[in-house]
TORLOGU-31410 format. One line per 3 residues: their letters; for each residue x, y, z of N, C-alpha, C. Coordinates in Angstrom, 1 decimal. Layout:
// TORLOGU-31410
a = X:Y:Z:X:Y:Z:X:Y:Z  ...
//
This chain:
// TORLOGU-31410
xxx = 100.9:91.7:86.1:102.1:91.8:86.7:103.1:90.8:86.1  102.9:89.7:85.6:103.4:89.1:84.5:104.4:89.3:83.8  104.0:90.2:83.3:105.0:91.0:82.4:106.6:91.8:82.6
xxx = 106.3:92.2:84.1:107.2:93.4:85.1:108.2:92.1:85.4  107.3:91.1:85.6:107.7:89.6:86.5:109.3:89.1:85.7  108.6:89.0:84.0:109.1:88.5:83.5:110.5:89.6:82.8
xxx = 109.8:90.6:82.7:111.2:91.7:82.4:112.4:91.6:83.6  112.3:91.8:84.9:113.1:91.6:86.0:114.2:90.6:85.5  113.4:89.0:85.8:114.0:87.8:85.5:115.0:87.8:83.9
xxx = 114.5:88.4:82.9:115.1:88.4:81.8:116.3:89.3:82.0  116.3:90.1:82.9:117.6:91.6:83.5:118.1:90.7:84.8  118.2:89.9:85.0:119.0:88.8:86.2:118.3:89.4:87.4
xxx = 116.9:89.9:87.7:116.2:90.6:88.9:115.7:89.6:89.4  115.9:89.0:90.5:114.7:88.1:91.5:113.5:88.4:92.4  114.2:90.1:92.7:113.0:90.6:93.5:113.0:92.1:93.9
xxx = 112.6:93.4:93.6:112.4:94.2:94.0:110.8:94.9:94.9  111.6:95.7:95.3:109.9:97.1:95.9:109.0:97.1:95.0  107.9:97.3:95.8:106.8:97.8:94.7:106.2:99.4:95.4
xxx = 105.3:99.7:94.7:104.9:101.3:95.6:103.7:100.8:96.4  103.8:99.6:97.4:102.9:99.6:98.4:103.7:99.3:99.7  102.9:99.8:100.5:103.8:99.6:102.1:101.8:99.1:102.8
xxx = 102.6:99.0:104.3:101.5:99.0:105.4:102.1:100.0:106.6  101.0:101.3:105.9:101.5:102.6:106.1:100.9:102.9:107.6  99.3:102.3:107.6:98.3:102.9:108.5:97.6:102.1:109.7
xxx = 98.1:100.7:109.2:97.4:99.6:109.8:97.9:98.2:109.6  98.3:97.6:110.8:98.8:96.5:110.5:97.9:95.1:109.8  96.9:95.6:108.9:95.8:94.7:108.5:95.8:94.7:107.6
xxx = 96.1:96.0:106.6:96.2:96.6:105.3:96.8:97.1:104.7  97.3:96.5:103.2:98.2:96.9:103.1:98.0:97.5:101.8  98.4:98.8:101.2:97.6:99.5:100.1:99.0:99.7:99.1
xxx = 98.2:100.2:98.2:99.8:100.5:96.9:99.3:102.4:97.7  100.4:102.7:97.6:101.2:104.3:98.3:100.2:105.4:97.3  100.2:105.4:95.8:100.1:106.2:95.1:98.3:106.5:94.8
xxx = 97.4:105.3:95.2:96.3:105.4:95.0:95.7:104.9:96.0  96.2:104.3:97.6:95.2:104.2:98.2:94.8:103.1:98.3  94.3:102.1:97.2:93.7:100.9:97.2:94.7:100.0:97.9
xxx = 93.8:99.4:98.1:94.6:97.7:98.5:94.8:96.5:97.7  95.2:96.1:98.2:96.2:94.6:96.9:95.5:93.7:97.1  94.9:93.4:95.9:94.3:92.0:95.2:94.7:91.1:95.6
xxx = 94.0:90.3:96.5:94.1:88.9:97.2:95.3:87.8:96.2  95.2:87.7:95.0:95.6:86.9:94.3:96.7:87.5:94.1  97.2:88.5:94.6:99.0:88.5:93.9:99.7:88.0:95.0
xxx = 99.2:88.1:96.2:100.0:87.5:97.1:100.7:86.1:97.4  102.0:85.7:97.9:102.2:84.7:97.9:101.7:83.8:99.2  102.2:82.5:98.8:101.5:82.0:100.4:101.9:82.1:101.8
xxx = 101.0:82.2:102.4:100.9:82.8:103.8:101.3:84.5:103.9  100.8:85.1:102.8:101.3:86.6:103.0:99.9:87.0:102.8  100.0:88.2:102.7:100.7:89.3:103.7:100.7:88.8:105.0
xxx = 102.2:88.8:105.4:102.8:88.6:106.8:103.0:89.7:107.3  101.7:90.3:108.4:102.2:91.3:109.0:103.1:91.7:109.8  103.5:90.6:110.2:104.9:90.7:111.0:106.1:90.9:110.3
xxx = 106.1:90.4:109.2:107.6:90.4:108.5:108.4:91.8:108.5  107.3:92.8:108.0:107.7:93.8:108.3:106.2:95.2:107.7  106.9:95.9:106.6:106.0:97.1:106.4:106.5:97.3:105.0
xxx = 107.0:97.0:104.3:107.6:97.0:103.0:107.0:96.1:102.0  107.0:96.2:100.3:106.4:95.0:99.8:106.8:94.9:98.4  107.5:93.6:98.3:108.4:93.3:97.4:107.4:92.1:96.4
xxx = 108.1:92.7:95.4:107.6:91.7:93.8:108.7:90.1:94.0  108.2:89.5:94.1:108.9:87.7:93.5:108.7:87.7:92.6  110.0:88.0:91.4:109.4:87.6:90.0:109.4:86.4:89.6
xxx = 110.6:85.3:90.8:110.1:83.4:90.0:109.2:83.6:89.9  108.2:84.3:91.4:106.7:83.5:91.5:105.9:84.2:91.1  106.0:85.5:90.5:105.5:86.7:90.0:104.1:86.9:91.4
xxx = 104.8:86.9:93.1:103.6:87.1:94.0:104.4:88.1:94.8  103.7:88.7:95.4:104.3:89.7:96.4:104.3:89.1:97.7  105.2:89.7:98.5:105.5:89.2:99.9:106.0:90.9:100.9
xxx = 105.6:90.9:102.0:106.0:91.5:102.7:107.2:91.5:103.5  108.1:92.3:103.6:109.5:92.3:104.4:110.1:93.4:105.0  110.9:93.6:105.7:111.2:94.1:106.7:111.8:95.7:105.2
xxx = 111.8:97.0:106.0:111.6:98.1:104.4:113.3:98.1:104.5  114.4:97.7:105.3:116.1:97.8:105.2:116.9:97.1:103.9  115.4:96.4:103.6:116.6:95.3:102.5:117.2:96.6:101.1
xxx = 118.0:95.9:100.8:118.7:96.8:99.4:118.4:96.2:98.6  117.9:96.3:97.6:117.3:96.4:96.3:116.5:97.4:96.0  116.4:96.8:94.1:115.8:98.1:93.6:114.2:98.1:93.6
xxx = 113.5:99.1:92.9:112.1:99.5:92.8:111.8:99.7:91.9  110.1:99.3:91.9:109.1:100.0:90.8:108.4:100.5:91.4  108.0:102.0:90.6:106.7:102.3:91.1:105.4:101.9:90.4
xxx = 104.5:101.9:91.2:103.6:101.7:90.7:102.8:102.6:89.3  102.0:101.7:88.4:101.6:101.8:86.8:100.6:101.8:86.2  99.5:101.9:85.8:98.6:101.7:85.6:98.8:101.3:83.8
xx = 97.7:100.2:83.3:97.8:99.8:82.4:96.4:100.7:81.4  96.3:100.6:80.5:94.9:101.3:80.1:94.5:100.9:78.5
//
């Protein structure tokens, strides 16, 4: 994610969507396109905050994801697989 992190920040981006929400369960929060759930380690601290909201946004200073309310305006990525 590094990479996405660092392209953003290089295009004046601080923070967009990613293709995960917390669709099914306020416990879990999965990427939309495959189902899985998100790797402990991208998260930033004290997140996933299930409260904040149901949406889930890339920090590219901190290249960590955080949870927030899904109204904010900004843009998105979908999710990518590398291979």
């Amino acid at each position: 994610m590094t990479e996405v992190a660092d392209l953003l920040l290089n295009n004046g981006v601080t923070s967009c969507w990613v293709g995960a929400r917390d669709l099914f369960s306020s416990d879990i929060v999965t990427w939309v396109w495959s189902g899985s759930s998100i790797s402990v380690s991208m998260w930033g601290p004290s997140e996933p905050d299930h409260w904040a909201g149901d949406c889930v946004q890339l920090d590219a200073g901190s290249n960590t994801l955080s949870v927030q309310e899904c109204d904010i305006s900004q843009g998105f990525l979908c999710e990518f697989y590398y291979s």
